[in-house]
C-alpha positions in Angstrom: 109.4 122.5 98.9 106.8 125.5 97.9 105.2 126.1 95.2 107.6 128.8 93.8 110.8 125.9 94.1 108.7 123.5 92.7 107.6 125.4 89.5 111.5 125.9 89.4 112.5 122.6 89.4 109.8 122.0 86.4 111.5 124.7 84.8 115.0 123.5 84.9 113.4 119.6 83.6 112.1 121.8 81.0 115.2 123.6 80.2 117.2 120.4 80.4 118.6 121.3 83.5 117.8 118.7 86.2 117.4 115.3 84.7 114.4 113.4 85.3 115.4 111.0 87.8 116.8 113.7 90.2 113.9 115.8 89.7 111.7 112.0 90.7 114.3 112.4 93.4 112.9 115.6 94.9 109.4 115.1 94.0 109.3 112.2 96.7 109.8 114.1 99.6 106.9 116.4 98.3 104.6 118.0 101.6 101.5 116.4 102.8 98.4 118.4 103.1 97.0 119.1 106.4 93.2 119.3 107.0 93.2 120.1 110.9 92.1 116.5 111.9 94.7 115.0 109.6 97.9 115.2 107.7 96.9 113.9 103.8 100.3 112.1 102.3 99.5 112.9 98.7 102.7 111.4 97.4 103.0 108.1 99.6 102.1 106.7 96.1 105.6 108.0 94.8 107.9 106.5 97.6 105.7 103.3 98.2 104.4 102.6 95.2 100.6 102.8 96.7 98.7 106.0 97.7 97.4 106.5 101.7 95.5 103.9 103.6 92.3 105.1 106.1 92.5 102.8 108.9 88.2 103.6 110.5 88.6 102.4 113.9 89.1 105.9 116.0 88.4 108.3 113.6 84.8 109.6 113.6 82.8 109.5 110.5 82.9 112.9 109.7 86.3 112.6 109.9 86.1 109.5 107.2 85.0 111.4 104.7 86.9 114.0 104.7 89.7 112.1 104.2 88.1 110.4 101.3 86.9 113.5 99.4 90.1 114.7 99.8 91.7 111.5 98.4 89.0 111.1 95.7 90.4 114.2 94.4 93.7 113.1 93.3 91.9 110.1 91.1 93.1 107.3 93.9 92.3 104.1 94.5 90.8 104.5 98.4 91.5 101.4 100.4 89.3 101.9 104.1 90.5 99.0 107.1 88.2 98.2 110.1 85.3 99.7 108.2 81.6 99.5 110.3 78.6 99.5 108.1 77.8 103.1 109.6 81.4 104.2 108.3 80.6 102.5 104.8 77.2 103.9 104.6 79.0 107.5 105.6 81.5 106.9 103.1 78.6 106.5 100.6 77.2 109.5 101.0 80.1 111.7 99.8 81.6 108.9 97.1 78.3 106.4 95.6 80.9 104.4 94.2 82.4 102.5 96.8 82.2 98.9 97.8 81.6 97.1 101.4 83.0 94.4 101.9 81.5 93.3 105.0 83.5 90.3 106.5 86.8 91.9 106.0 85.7 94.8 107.0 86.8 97.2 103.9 85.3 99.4 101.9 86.9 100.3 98.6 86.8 102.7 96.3 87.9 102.5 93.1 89.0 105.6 90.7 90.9 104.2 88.7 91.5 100.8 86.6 93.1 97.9 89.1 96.0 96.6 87.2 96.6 93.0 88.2 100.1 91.0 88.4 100.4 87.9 86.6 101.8 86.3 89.8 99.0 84.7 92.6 99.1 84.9 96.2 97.1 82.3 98.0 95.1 83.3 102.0 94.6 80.2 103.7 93.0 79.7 107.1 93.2 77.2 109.7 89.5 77.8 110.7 86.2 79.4 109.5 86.9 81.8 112.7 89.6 83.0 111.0 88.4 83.8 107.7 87.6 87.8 108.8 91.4 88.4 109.4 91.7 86.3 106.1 89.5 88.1 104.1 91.1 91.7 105.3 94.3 90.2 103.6 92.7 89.1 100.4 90.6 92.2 100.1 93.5 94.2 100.8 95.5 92.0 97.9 93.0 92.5 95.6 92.8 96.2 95.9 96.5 96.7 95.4 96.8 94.4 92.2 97.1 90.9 92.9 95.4 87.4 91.8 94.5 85.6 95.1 92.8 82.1 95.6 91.2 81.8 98.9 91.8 78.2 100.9 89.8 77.9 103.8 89.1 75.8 107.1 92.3 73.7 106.1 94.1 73.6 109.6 96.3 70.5 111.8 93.3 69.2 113.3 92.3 67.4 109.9 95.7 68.0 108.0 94.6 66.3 104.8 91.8 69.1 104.1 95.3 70.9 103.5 97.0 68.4 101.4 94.2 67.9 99.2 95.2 71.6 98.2 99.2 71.5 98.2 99.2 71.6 94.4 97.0 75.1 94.1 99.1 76.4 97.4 102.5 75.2 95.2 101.5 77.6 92.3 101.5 80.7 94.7 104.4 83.4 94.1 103.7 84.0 98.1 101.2 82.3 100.8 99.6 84.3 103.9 98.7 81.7 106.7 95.7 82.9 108.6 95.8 80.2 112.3 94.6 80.9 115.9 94.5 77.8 118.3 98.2 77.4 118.4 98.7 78.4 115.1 101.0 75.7 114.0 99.7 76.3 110.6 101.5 78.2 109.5 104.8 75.7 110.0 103.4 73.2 108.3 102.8 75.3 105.1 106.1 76.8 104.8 107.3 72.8 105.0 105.4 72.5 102.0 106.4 75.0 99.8 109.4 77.2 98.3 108.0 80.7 98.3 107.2 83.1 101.4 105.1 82.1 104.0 103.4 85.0 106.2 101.6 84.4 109.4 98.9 86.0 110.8 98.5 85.0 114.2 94.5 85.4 115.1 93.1 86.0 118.3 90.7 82.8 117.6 91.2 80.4 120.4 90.2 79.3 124.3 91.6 80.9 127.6 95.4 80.3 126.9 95.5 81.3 123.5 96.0 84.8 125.3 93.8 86.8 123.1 96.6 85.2 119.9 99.6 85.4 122.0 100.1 81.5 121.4 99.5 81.8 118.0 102.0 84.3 117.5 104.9 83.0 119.7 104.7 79.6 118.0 104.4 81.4 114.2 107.8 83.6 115.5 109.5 80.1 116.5 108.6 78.3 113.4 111.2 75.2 112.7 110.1 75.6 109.5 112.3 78.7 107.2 110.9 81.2 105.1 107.9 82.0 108.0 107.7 85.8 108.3 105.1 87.0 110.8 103.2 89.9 111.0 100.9 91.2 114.2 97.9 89.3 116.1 94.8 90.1 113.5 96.9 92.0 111.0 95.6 90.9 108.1 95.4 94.2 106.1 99.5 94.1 107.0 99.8 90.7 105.5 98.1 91.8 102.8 100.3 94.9 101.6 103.3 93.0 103.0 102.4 90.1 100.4 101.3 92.4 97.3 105.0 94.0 97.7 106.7 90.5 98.0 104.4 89.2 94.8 105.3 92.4 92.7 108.9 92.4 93.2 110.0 88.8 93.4 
């Protein structure tokens, strides 16, 4: 769509027309703007319901904040995954307001007002290791709207740390279950409760953990139902994954 079709179809809103939702329609398949070293998707907000995400690692930091300015423009919320602090303090230089959050590796910039749901979802780990790919989830959660409690070091290895906390973990719209080692974890949550269990395999673990293989391959053969699973160290995936289950169910 150019510019000329575009002012058209305001027009024919205008004139009655088009109605609004078909004019909604059109609007979502709006063009992207390309800076050279990257294709901007100005209107992912539209079809997703939240704008562009800059994932860091393999982008140089020149390249960051471009990005950035560019998506600063348009008033957005700016969510940055596998953030260094060189790419944070580079960010900083082009936007001052912007927070680091160090162990999840994020840095956030806010634009505009972060409207939360009433609903919660709860991050839990098995292990301190863990807690970096948890907090990349919660962080993540935050950012796009959502109440989270954070339970931590709560894995099979002493399982009634984690029953000590079924009653907060019960109150949860959905759970994200952070578990290397074997990452059984995450089975004995979704045991526990009715709502959506999401497992994030880690890559925490000895020799035959396979760098989170195990974790994974025991999460994706969970006995127990209601286990989805996202990928080895995803937790910014668990994270969006989870705000869209909390805000729609």
């Amino acid at each position: 769509m150019n510019e000329d079709a575009l002012k058209k179809l305001l027009e024919n809103v205008k004139d009655g027309k088009v109605e609004i939702e078909s004019a909604y329609d059109q609007l979502k398949s709006l063009p992207y703007e390309d800076l050279g070293f990257a294709k901007i998707d100005h209107h992912r907000e539209i079809r997703t319901g939240y704008p562009e995400v800059i994932y860091c690692l393999g982008k140089t930091v020149k390249q960051i904040q471009g990005i950035v300015l560019n998506l600063s423009e348009r008033n957005n919320n700016i969510l940055a995954t596998r953030a260094s602090l060189e790419v944070f303090n580079g960010i900083k230089q082009v936007i001052s307001d912007c927070d680091y959050f160090e162990e999840a590796r994020i840095v956030v910039v806010r634009k505009r007002e972060i409207i939360f749901s009433d609903k919660k979802i709860v991050v839990i780990t098995a292990g301190t290791a863990d807690i970096p790919v948890a907090e990349e989830a919660a962080v993540t959660a935050e950012t796009l709207g959502n109440k989270v409690d954070r339970i931590y070091d709560v894995g099979v290895a002493g399982i009634h740390r984690l029953l000590s906390k079924v009653d907060i973990i019960r109150e949860a719209n959905v759970v994200v279950v952070v578990a290397g080692m074997e990452g059984a974890l995450a089975s004995v949550v979704g045991g526990l409760v009715d709502k959506p269990v999401i497992g994030v395999p880690t890559s925490v673990g000895y020799g035959t953990s396979f760098g989170g293989l195990s974790a994974l391959l025991t999460m994706l053969n969970s006995c127990a139902s209601g286990v989805g699973v996202v990928n080895i160290d995803n937790g910014f995936g668990a994270g969006y994954l989870a705000s869209l289950i909390n805000k729609t169910n």
